[in-house]
Biopython code that builds the backbone (N, CA, C, O; Angstrom):
import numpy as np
from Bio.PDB.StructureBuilder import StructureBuilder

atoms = [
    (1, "UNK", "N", (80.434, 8.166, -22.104)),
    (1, "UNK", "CA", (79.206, 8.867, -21.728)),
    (1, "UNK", "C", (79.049, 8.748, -20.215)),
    (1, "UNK", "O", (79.175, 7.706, -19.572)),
    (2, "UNK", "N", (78.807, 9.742, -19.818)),
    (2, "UNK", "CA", (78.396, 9.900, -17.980)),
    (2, "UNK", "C", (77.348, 9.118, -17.742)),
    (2, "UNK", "O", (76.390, 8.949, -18.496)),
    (3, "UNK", "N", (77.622, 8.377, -16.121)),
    (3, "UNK", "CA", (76.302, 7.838, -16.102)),
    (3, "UNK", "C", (74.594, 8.080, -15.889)),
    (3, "UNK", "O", (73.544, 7.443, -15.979)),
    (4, "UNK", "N", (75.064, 9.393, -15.560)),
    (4, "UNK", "CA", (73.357, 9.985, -15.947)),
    (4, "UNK", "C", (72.649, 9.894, -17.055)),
    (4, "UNK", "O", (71.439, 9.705, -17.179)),
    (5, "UNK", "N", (73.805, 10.098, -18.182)),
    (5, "UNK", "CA", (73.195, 10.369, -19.514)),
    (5, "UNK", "C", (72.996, 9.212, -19.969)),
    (5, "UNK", "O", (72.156, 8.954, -20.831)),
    (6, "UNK", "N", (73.708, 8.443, -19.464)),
    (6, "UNK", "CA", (73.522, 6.665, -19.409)),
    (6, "UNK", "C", (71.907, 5.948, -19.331)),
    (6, "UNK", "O", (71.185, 5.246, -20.038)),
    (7, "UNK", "N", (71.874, 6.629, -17.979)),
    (7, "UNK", "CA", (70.479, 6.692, -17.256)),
    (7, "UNK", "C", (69.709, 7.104, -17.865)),
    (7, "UNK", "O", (68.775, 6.361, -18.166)),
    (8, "UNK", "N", (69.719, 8.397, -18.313)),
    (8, "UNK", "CA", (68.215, 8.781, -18.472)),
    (8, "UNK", "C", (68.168, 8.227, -20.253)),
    (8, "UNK", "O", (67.104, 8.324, -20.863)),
    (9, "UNK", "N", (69.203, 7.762, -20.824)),
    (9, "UNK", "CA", (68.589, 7.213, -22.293)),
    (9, "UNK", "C", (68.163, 5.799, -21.848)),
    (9, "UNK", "O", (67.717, 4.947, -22.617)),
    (10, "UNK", "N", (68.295, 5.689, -20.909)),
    (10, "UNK", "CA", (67.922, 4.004, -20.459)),
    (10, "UNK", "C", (66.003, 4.362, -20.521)),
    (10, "UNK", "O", (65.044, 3.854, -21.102)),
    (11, "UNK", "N", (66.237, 5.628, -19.465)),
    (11, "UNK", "CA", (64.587, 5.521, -18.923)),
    (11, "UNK", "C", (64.049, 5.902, -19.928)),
    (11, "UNK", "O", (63.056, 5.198, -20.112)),
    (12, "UNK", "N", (64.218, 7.034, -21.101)),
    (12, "UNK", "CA", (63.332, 7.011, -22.428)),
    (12, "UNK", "C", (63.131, 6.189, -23.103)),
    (12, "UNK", "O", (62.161, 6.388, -23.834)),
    (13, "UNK", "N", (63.967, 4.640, -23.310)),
    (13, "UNK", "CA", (63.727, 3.724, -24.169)),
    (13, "UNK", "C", (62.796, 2.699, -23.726)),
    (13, "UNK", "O", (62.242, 1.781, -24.330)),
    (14, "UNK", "N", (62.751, 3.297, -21.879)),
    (14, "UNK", "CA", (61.734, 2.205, -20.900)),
    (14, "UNK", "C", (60.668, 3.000, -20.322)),
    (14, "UNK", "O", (60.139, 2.643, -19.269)),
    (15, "UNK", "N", (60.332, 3.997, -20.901)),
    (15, "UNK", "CA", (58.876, 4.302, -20.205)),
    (15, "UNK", "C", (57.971, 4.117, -19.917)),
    (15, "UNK", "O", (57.246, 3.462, -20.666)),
    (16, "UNK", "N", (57.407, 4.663, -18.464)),
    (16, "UNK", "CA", (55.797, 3.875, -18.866)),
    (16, "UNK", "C", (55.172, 4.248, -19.720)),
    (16, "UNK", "O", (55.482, 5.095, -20.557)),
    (17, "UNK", "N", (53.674, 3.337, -19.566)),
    (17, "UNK", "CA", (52.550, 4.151, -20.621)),
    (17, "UNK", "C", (52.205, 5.130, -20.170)),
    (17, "UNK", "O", (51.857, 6.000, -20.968)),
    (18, "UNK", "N", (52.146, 5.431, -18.689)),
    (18, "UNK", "CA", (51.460, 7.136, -18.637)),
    (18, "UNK", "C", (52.508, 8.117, -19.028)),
    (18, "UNK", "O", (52.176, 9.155, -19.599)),
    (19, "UNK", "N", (53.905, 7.824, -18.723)),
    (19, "UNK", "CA", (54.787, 8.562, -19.087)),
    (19, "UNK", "C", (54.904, 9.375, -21.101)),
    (19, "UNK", "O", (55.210, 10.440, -21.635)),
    (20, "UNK", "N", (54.446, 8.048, -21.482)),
    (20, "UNK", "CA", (54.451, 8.083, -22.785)),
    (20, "UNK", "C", (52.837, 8.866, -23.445)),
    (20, "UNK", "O", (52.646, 9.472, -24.499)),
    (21, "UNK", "N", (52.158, 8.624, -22.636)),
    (21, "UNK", "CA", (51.188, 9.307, -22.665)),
    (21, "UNK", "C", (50.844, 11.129, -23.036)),
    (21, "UNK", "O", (50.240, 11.753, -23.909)),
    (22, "UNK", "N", (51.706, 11.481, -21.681)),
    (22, "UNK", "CA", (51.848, 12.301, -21.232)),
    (22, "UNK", "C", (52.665, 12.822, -22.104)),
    (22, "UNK", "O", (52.558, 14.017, -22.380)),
    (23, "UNK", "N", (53.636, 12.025, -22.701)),
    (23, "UNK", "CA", (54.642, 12.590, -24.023)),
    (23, "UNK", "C", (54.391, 12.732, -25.098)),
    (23, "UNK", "O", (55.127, 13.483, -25.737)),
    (24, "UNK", "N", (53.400, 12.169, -25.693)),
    (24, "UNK", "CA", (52.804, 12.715, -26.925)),
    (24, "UNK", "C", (51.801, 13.700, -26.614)),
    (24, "UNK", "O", (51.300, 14.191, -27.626)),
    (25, "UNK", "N", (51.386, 14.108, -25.592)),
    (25, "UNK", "CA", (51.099, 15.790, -25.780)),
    (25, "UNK", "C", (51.732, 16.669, -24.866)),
    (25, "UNK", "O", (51.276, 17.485, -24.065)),
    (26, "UNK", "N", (52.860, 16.329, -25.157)),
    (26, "UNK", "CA", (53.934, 17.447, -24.782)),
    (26, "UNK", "C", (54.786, 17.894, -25.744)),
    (26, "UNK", "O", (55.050, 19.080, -25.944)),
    (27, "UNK", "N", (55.384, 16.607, -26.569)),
    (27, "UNK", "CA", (56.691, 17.178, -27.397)),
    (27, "UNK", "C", (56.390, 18.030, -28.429)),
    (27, "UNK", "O", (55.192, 18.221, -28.641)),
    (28, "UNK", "N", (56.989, 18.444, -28.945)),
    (28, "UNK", "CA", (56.878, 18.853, -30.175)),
    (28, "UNK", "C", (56.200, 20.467, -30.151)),
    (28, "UNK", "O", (55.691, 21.078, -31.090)),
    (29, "UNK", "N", (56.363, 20.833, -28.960)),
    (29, "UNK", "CA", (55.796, 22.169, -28.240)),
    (29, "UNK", "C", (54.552, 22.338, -29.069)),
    (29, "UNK", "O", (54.297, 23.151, -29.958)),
    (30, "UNK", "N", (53.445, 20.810, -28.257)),
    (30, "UNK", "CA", (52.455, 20.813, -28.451)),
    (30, "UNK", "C", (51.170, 21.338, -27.521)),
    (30, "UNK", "O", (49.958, 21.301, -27.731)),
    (31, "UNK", "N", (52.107, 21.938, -26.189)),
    (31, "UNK", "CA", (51.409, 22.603, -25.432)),
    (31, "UNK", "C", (51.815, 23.848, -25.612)),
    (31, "UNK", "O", (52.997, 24.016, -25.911)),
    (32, "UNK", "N", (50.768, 25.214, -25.445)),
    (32, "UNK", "CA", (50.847, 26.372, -25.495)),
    (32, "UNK", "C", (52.443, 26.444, -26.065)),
    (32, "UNK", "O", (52.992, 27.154, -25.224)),
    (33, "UNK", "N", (53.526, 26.040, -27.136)),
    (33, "UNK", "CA", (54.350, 25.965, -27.416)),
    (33, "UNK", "C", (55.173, 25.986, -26.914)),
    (33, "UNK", "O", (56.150, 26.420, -27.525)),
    (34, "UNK", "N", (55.331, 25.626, -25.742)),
    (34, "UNK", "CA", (56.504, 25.159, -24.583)),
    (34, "UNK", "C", (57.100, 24.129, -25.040)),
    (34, "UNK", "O", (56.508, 23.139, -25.468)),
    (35, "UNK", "N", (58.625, 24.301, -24.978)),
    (35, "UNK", "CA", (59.267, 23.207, -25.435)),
    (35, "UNK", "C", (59.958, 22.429, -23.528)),
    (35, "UNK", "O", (60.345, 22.961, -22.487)),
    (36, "UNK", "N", (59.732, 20.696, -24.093)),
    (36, "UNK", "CA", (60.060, 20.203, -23.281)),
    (36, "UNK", "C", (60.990, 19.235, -23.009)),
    (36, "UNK", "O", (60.373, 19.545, -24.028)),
    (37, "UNK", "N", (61.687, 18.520, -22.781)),
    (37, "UNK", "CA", (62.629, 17.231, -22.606)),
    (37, "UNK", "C", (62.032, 16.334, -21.655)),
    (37, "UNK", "O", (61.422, 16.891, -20.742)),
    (38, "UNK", "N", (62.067, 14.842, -21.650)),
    (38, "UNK", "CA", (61.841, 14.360, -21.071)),
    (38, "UNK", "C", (63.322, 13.627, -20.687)),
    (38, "UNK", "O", (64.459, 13.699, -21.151)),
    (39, "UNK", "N", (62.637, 12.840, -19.515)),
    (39, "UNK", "CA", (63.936, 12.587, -18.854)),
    (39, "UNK", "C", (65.632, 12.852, -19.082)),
    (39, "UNK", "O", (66.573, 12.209, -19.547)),
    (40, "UNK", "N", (65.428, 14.147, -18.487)),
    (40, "UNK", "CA", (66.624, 14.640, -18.430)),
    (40, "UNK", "C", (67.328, 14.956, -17.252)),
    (40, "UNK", "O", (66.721, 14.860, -16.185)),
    (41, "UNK", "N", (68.592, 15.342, -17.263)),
    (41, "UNK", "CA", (69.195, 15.359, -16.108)),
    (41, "UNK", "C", (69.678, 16.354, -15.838)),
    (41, "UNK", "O", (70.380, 16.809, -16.741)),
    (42, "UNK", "N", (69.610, 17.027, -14.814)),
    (42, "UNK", "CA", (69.551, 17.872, -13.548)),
    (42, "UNK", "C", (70.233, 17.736, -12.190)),
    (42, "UNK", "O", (69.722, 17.087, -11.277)),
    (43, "UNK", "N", (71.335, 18.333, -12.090)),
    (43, "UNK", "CA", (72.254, 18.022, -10.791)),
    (43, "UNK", "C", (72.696, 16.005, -10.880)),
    (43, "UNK", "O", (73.432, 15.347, -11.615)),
    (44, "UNK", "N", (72.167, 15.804, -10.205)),
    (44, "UNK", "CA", (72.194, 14.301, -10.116)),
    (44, "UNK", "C", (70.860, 13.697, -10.030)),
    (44, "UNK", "O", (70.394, 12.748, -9.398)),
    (45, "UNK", "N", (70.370, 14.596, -10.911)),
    (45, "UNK", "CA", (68.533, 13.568, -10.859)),
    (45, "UNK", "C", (68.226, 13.130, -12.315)),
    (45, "UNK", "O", (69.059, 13.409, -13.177)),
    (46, "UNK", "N", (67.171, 12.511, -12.632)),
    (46, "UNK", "CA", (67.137, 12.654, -14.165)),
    (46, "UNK", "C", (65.632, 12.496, -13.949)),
    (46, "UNK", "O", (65.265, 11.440, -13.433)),
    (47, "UNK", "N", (64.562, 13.562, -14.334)),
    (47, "UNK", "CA", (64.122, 14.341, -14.155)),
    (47, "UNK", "C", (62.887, 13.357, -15.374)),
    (47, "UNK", "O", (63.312, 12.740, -16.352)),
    (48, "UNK", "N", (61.367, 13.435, -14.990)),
    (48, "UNK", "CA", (60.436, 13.057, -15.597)),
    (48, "UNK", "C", (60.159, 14.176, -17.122)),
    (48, "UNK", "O", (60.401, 13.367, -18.018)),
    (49, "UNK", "N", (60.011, 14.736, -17.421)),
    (49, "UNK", "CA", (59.828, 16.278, -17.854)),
    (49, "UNK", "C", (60.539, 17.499, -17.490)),
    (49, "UNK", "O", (60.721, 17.605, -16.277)),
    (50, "UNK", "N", (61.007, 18.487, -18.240)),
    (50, "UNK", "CA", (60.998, 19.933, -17.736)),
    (50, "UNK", "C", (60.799, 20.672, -18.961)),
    (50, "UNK", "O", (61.421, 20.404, -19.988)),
    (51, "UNK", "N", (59.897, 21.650, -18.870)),
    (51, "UNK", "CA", (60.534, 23.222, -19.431)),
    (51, "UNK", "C", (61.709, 23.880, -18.815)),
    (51, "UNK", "O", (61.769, 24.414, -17.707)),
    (52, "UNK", "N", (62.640, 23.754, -19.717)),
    (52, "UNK", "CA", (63.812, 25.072, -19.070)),
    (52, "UNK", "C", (62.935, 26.528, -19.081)),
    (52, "UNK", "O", (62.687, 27.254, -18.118)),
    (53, "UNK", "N", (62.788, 26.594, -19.623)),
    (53, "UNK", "CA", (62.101, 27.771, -20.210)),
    (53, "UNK", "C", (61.189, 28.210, -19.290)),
    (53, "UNK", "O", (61.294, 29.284, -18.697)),
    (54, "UNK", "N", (60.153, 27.299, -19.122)),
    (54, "UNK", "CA", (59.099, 27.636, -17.998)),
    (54, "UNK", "C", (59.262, 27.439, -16.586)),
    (54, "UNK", "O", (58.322, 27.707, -15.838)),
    (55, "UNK", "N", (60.803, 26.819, -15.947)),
    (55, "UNK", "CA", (60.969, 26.138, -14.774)),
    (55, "UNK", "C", (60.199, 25.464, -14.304)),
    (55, "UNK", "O", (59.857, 25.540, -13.123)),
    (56, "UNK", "N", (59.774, 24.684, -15.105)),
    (56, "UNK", "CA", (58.499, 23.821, -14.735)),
    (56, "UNK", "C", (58.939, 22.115, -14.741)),
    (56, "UNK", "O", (59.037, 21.598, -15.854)),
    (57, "UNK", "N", (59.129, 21.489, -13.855)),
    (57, "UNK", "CA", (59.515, 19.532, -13.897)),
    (57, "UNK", "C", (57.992, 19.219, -13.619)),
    (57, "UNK", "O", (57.174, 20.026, -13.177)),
    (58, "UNK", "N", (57.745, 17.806, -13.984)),
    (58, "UNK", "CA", (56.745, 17.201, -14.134)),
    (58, "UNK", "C", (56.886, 15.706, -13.743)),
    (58, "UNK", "O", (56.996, 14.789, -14.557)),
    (59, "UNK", "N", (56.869, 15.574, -12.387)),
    (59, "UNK", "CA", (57.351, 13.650, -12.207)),
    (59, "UNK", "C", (55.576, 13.235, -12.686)),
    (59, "UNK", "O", (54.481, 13.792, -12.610)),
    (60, "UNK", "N", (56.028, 12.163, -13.103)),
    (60, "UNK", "CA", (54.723, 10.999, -13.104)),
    (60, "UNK", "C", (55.067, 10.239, -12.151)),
    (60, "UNK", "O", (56.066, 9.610, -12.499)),
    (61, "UNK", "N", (54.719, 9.957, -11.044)),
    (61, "UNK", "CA", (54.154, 9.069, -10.259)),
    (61, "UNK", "C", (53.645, 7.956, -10.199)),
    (61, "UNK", "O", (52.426, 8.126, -10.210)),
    (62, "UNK", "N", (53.949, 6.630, -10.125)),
    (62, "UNK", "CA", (53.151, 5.780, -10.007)),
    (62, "UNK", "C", (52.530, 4.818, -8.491)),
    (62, "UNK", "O", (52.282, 5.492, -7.492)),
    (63, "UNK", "N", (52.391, 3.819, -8.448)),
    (63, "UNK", "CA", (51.791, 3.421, -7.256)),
    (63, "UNK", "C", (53.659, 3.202, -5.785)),
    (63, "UNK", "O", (53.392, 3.533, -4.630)),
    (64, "UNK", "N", (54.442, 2.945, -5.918)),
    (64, "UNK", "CA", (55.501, 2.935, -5.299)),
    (64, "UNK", "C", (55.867, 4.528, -5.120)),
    (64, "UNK", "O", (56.935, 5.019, -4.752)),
    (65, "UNK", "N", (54.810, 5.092, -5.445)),
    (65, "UNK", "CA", (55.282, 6.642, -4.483)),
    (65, "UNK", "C", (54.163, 7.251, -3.924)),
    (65, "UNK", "O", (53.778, 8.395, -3.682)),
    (66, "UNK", "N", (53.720, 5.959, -3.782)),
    (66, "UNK", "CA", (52.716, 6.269, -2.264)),
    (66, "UNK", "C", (53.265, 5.880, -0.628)),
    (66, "UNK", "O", (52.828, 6.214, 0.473)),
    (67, "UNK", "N", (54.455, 4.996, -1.059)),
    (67, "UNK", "CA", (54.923, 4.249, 0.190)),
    (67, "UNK", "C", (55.376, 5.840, 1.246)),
    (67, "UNK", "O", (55.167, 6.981, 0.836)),
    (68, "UNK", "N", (56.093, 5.461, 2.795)),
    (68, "UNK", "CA", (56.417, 6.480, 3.110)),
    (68, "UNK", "C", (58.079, 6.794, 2.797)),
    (68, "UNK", "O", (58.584, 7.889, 3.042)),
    (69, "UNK", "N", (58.783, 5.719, 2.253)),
    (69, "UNK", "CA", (60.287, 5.723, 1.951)),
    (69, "UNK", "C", (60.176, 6.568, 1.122)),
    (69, "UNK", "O", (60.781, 7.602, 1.404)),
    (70, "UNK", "N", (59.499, 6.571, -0.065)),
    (70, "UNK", "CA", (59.185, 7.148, -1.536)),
    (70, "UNK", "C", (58.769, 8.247, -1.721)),
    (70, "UNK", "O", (59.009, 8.830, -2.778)),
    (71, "UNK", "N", (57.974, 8.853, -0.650)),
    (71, "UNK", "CA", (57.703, 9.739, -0.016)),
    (71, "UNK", "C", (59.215, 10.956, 0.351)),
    (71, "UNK", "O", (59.893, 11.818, -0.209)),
    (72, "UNK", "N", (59.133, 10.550, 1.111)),
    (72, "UNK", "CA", (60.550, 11.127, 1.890)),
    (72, "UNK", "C", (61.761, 11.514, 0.467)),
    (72, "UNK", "O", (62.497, 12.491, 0.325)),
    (73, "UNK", "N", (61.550, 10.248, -0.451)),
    (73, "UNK", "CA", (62.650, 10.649, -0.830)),
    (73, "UNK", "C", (62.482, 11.215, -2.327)),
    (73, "UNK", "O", (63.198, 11.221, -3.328)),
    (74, "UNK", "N", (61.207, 11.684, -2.011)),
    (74, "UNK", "CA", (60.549, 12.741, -3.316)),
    (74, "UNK", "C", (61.007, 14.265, -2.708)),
    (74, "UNK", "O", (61.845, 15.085, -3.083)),
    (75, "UNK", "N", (60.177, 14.235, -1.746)),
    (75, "UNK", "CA", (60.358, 15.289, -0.869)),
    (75, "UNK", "C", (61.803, 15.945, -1.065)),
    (75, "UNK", "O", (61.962, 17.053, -1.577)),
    (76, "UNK", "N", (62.897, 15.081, -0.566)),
    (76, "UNK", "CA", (64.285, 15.594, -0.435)),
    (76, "UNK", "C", (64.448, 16.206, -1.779)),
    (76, "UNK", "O", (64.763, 17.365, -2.048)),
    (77, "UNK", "N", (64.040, 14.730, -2.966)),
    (77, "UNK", "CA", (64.558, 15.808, -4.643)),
    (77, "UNK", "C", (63.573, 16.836, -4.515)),
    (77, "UNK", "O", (63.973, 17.990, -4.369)),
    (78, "UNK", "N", (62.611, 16.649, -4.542)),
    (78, "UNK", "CA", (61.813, 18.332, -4.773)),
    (78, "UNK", "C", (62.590, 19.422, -4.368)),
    (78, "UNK", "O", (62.814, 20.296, -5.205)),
    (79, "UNK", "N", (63.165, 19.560, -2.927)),
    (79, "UNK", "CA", (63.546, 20.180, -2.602)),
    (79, "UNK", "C", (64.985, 20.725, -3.013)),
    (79, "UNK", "O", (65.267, 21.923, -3.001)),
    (80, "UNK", "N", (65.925, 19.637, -3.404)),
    (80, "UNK", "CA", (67.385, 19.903, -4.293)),
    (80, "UNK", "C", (66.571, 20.461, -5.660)),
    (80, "UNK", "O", (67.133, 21.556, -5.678)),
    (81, "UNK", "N", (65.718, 20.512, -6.745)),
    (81, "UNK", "CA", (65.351, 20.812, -7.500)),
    (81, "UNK", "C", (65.054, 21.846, -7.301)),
    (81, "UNK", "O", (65.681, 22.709, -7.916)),
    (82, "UNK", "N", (63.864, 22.324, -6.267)),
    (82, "UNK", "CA", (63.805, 23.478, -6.363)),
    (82, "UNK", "C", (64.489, 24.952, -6.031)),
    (82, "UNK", "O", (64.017, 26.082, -6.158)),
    (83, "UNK", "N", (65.839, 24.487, -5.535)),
    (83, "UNK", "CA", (66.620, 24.933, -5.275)),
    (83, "UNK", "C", (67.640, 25.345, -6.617)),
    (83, "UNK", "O", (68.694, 25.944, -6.405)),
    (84, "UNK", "N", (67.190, 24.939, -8.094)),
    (84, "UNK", "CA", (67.962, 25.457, -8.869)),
    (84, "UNK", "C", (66.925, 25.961, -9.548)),
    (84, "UNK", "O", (67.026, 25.723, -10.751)),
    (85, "UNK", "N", (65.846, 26.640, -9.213)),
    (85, "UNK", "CA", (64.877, 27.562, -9.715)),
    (85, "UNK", "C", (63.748, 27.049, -9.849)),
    (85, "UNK", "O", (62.758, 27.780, -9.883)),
    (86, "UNK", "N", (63.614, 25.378, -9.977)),
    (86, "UNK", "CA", (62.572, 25.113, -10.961)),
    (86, "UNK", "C", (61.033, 24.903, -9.795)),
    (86, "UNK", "O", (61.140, 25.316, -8.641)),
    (87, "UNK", "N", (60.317, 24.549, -10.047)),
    (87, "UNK", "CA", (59.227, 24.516, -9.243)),
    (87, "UNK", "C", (58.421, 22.711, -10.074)),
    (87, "UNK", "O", (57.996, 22.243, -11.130)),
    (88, "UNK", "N", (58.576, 22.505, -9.210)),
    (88, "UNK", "CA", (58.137, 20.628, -9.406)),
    (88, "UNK", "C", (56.913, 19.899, -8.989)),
    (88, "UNK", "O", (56.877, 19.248, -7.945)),
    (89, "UNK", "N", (55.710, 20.027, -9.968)),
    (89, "UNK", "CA", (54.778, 19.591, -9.603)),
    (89, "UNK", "C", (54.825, 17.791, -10.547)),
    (89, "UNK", "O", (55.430, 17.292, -11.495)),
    (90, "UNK", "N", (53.642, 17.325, -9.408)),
    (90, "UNK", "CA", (53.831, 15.702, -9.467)),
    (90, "UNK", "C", (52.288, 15.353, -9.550)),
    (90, "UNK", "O", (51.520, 15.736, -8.668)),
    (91, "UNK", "N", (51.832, 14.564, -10.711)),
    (91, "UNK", "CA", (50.900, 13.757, -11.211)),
    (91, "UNK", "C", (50.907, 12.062, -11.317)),
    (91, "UNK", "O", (51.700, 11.160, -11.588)),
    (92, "UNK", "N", (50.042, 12.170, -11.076)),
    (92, "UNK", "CA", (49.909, 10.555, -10.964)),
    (92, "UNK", "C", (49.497, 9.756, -11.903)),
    (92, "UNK", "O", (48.684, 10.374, -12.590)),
    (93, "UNK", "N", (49.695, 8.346, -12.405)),
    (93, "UNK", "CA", (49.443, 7.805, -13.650)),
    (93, "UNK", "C", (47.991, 7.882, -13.464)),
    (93, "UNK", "O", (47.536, 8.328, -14.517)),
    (94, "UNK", "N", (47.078, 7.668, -12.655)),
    (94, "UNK", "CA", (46.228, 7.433, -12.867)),
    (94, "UNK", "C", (45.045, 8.974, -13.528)),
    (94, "UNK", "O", (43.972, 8.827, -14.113)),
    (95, "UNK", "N", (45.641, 10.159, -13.211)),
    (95, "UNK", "CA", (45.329, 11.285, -13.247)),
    (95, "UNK", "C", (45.486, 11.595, -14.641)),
    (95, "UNK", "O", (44.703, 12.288, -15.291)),
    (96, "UNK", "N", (46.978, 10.818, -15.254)),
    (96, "UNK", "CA", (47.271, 10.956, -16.465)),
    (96, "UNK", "C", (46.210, 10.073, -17.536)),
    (96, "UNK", "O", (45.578, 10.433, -18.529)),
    (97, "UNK", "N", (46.332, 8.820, -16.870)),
    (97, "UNK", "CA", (44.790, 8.031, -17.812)),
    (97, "UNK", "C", (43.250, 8.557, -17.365)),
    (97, "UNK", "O", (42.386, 8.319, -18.209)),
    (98, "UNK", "N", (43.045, 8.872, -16.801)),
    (98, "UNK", "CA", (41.728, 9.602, -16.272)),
    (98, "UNK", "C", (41.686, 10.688, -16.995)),
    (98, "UNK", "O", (40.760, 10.869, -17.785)),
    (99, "UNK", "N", (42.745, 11.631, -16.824)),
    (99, "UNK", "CA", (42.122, 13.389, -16.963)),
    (99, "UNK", "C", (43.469, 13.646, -17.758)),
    (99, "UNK", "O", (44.106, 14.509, -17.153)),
    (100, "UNK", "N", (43.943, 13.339, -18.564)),
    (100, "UNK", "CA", (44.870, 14.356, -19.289)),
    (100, "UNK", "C", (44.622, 15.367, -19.261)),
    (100, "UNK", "O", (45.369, 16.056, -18.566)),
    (101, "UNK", "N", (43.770, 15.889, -19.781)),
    (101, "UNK", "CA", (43.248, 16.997, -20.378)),
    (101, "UNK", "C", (43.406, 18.023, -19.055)),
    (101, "UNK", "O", (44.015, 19.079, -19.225)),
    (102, "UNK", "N", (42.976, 17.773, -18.041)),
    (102, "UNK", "CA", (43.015, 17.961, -16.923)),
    (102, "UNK", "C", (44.699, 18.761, -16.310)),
    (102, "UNK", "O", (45.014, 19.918, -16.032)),
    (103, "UNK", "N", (45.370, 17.568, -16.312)),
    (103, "UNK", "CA", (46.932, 17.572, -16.049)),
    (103, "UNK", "C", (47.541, 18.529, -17.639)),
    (103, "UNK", "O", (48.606, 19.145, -17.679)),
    (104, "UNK", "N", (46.765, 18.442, -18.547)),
    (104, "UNK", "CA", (47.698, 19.294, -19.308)),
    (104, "UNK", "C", (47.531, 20.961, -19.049)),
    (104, "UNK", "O", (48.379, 21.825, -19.272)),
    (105, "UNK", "N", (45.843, 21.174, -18.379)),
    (105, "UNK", "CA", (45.449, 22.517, -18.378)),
    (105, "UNK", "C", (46.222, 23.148, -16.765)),
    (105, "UNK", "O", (46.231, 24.324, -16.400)),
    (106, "UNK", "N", (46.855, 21.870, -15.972)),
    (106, "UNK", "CA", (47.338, 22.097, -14.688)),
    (106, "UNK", "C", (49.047, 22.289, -15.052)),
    (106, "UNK", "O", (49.766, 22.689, -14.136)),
    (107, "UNK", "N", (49.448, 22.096, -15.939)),
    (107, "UNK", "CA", (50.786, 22.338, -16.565)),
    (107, "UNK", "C", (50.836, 23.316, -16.877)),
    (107, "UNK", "O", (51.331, 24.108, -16.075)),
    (108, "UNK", "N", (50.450, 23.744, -17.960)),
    (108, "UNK", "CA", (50.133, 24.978, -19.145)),
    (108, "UNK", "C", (49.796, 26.259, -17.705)),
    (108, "UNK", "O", (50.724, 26.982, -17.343)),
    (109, "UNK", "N", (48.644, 26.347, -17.150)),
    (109, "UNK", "CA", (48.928, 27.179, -15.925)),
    (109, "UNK", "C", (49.784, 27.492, -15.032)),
    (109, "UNK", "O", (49.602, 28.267, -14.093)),
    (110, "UNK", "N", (50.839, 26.843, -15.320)),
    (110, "UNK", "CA", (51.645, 26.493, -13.994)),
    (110, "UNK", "C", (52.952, 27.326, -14.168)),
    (110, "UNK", "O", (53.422, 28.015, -13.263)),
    (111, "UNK", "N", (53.730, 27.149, -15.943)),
    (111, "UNK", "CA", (54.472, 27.386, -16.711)),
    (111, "UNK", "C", (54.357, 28.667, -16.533)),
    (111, "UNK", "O", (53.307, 29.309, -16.510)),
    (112, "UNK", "N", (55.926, 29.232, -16.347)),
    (112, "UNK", "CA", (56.190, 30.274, -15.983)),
    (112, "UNK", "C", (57.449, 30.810, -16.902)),
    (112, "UNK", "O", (58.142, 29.951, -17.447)),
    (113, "UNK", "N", (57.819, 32.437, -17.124)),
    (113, "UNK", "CA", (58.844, 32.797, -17.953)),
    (113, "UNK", "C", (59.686, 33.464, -16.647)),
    (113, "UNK", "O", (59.307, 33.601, -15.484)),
    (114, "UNK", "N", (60.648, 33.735, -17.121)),
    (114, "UNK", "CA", (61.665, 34.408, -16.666)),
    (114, "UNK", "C", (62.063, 35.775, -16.668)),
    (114, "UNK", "O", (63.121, 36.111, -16.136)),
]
sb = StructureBuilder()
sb.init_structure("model")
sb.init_model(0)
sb.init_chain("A")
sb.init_seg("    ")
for serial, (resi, resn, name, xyz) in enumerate(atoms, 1):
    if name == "N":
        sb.init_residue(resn, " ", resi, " ")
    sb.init_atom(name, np.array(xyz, "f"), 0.0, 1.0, " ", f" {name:<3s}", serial, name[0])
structure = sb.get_structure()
């Protein structure tokens, strides 16, 4: 097995709680019936969320991507990402325990067809 795929079954078996959060109202194309994957991999990233479908990624964020290293080096993937179509918006755990509801109606808007 490649080591991405390595990777990203590592990070589904270690998620956070907002991550996991955020995953029980997603799967099961429990939003506007968008189907989604979580951590999956993409070029050489492995990726919080995506709709293929909707070109839509979804990082969760937590407090270590406030620094300015973390920063920078969001920035760079956003930018390799969005460069294979997708468009990459980023939520924060705390947005996710606060306002789901919120972040799900900012998803679901966002989601786009082809």
């Amino acid at each position: 097995m490649d080591r991405l795929k390595t990777r990203a079954r590592n990070l589904r078996a270690s998620q956070t709680s907002a991550e996991s959060k955020l995953w029980q109202a997603l799967r099961n194309r429990r939003l506007a019936h968008w189907k989604f994957r979580r951590q999956h991999s993409i070029d050489r990233y492995v990726v919080d969320f995506v709709s293929l479908a909707g070109k839509l990624i979804v990082e969760v964020d937590g407090a270590t991507h406030a620094e300015a290293a973390e920063i920078a080096r969001d920035e760079e993937r956003t930018k390799a990402l969005e460069a294979f179509g997708f468009l990459v918006v980023r939520v924060t755990n705390t947005e996710v325990y606060d306002n789901l509801e919120g972040v799900l109606e900012m998803i679901a808007g966002t989601l786009r067809f082809d």
